[in-house]
Backbone and ligand atoms as CSV (ligand in chain L), in Angstrom:
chain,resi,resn,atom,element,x,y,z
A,1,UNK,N,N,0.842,-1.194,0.000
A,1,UNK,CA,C,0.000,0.000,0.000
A,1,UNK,C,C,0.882,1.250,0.000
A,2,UNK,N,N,0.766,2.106,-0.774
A,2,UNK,CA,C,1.181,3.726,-0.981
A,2,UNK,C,C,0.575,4.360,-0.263
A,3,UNK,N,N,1.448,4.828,0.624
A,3,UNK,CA,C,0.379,6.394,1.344
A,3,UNK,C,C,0.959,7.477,1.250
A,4,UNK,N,N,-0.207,8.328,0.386
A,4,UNK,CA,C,0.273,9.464,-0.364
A,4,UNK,C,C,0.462,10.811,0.617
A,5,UNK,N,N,1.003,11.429,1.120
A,5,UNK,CA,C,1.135,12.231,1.668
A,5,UNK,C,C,1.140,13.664,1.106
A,6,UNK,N,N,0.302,14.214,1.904
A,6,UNK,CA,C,-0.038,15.662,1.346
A,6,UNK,C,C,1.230,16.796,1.223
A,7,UNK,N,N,1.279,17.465,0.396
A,7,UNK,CA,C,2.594,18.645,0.161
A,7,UNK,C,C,2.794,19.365,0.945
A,8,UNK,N,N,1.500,19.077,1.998
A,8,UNK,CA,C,1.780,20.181,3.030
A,8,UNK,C,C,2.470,19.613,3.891
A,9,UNK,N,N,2.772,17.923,4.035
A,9,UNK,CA,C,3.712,17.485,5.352
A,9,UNK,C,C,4.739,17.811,5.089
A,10,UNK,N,N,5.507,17.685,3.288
A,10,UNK,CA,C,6.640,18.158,3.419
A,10,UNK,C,C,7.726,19.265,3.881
A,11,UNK,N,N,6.772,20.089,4.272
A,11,UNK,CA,C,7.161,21.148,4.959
A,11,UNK,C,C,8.346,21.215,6.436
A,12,UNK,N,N,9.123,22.115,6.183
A,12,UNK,CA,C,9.576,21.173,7.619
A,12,UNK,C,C,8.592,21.825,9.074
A,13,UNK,N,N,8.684,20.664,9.659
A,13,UNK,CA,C,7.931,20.507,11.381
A,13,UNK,C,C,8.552,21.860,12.129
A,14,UNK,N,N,7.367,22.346,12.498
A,14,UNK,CA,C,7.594,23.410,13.803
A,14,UNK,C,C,6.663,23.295,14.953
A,15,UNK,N,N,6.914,24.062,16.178
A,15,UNK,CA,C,5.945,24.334,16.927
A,15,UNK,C,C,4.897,25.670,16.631
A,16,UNK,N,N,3.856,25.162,16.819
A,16,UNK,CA,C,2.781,26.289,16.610
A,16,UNK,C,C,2.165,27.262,18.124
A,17,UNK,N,N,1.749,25.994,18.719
A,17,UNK,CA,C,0.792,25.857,19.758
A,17,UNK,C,C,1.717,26.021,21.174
A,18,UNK,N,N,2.818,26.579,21.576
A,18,UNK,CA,C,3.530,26.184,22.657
A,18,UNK,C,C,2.894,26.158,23.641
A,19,UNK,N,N,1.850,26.262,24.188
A,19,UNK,CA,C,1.141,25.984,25.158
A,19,UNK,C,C,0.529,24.750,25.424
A,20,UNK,N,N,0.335,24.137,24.425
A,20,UNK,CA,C,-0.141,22.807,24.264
A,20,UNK,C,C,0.628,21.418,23.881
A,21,UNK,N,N,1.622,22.710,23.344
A,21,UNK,CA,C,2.822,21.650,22.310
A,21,UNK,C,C,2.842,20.821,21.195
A,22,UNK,N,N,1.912,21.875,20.538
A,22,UNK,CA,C,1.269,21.321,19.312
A,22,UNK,C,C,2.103,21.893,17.980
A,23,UNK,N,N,2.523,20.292,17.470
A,23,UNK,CA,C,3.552,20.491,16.248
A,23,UNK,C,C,2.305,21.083,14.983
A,24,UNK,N,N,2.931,21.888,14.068
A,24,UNK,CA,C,2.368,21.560,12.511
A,24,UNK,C,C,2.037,20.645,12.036
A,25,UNK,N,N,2.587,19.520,11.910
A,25,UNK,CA,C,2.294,18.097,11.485
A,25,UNK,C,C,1.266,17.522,12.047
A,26,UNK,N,N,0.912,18.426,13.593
A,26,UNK,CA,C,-0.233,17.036,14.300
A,26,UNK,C,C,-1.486,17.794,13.647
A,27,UNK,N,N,-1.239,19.483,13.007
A,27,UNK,CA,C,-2.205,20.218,12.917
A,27,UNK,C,C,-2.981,19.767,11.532
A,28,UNK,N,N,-1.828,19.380,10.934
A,28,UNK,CA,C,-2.142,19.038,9.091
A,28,UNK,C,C,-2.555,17.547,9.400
A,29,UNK,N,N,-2.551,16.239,10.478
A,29,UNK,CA,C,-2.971,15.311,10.630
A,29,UNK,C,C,-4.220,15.091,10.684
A,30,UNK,N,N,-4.498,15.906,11.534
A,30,UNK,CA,C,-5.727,16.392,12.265
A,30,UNK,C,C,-6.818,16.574,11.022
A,31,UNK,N,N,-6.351,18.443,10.347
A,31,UNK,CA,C,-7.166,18.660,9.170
A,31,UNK,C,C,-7.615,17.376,8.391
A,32,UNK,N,N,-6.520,16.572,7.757
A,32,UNK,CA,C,-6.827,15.891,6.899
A,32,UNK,C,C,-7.649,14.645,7.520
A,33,UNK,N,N,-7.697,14.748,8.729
A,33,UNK,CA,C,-8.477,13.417,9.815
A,33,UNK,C,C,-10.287,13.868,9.691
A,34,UNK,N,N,-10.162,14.659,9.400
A,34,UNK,CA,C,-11.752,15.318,9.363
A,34,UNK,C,C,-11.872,16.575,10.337
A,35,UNK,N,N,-10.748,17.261,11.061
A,35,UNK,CA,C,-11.013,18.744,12.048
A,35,UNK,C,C,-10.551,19.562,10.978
A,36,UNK,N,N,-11.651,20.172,10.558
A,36,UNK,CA,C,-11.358,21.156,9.363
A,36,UNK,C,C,-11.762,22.364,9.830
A,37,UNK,N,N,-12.206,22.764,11.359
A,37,UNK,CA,C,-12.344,23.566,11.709
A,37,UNK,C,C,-11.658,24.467,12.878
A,38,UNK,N,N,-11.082,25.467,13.168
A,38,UNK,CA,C,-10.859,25.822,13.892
A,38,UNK,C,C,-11.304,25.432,15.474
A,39,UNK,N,N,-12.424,25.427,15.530
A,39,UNK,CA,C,-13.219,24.384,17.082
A,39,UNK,C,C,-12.916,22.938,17.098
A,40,UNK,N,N,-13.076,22.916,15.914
A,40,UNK,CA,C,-12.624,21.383,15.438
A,40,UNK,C,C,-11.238,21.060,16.519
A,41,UNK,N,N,-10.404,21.539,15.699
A,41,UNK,CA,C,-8.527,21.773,16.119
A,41,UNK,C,C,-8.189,21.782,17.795
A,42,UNK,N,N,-9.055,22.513,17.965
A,42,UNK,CA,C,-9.284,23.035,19.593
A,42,UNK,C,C,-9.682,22.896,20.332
A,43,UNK,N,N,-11.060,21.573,19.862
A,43,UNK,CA,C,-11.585,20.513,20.590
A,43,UNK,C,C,-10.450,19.277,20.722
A,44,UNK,N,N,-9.737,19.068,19.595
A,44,UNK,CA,C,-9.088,17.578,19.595
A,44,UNK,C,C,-7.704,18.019,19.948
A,45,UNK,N,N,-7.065,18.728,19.945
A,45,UNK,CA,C,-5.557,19.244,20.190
A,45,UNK,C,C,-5.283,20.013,21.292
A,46,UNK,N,N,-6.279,21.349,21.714
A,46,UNK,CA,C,-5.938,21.779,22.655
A,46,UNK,C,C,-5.553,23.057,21.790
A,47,UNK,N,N,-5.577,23.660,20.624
A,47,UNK,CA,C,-4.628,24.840,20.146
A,47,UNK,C,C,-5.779,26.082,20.740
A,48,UNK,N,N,-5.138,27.264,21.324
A,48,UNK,CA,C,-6.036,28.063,20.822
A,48,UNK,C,C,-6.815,28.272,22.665
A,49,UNK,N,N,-6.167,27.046,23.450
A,49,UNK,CA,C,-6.776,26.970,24.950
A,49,UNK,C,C,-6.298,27.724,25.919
A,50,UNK,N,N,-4.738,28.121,25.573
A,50,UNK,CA,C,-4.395,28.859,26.673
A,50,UNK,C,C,-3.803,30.274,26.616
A,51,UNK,N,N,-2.783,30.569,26.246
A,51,UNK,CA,C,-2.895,32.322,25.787
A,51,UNK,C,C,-3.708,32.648,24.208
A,52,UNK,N,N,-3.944,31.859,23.611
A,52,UNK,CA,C,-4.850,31.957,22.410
A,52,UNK,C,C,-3.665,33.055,21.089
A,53,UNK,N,N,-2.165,33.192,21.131
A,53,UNK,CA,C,-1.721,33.802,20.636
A,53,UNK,C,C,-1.336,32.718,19.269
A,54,UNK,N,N,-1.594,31.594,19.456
A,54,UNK,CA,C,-1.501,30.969,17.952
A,54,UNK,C,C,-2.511,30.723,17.417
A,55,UNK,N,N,-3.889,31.573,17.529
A,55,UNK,CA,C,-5.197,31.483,16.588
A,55,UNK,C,C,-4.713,31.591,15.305
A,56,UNK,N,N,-4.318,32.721,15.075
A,56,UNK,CA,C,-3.933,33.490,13.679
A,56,UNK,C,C,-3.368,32.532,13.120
A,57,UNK,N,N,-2.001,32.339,13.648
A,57,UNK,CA,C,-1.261,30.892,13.090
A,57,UNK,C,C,-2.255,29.461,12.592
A,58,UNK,N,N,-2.654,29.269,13.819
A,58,UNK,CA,C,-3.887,27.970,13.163
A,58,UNK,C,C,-4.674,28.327,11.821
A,59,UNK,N,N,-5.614,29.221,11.881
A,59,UNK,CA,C,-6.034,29.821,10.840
A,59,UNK,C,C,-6.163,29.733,9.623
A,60,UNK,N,N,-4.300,30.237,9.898
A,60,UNK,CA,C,-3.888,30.268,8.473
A,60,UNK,C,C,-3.468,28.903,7.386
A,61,UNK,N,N,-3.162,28.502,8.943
A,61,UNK,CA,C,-2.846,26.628,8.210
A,61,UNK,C,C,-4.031,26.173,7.621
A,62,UNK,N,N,-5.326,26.440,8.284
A,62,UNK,CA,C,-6.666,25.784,7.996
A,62,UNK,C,C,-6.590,26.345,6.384
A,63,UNK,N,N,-6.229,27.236,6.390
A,63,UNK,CA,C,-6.793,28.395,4.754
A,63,UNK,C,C,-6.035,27.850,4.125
A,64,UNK,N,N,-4.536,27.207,4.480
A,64,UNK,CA,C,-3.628,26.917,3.451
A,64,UNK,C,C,-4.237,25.404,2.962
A,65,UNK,N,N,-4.543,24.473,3.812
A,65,UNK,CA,C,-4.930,23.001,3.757
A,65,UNK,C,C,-6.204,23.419,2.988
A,66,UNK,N,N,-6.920,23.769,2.774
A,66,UNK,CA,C,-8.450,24.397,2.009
A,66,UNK,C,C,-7.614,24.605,0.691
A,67,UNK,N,N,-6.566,25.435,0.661
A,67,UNK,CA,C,-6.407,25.752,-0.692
A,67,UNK,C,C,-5.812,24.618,-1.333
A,68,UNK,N,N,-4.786,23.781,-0.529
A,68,UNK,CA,C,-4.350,22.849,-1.590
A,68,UNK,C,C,-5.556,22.136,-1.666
A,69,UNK,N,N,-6.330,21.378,-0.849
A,69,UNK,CA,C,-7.481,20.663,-1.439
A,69,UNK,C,C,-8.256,21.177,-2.535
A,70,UNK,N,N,-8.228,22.207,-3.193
A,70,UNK,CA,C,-8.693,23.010,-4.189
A,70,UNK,C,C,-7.973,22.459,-5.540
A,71,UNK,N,N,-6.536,22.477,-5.215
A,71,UNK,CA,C,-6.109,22.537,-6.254
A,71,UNK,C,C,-5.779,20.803,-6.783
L,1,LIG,S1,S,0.348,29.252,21.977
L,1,LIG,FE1,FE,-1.519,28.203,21.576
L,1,LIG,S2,S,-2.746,28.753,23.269
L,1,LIG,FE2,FE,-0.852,29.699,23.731
């Protein structure tokens, strides 16, 4: 079995979420798991729970994962 991995994992891994300790990778796991939403993310991960200064950041990942599924 091939498992195709999205262009967005290739990216290299950072921290987003330091409050939670939530990598990029668990964020793009997640999206592609079915949390395509911001509440989504923040129900299952924790991003967004404690100083809330990586909303924006989340966000934007959500908008970026939307766009490649577009294309
Ligand atoms: S960095 Fe995500 S809640 Fe603080």
């Amino acid at each position: 079995m091939v498992i195709k991995k999205s262009p967005l994992q290739a990216k290299p891994d950072y921290l987003i979420c330091t409050c939670m300790e939530v990598m990029y990778s668990q964020i793009i796991e997640a999206i592609e798991d079915g949390s395509d939403t911001f509440q989504a993310l923040s129900d299952r991960l924790g991003v967004g729970t404690g100083c809330s200064s990586c909303v924006e950041e989340v966000m934007e990942v959500l908008r970026e994962a939307k766009e490649s599924k577009c294309n």
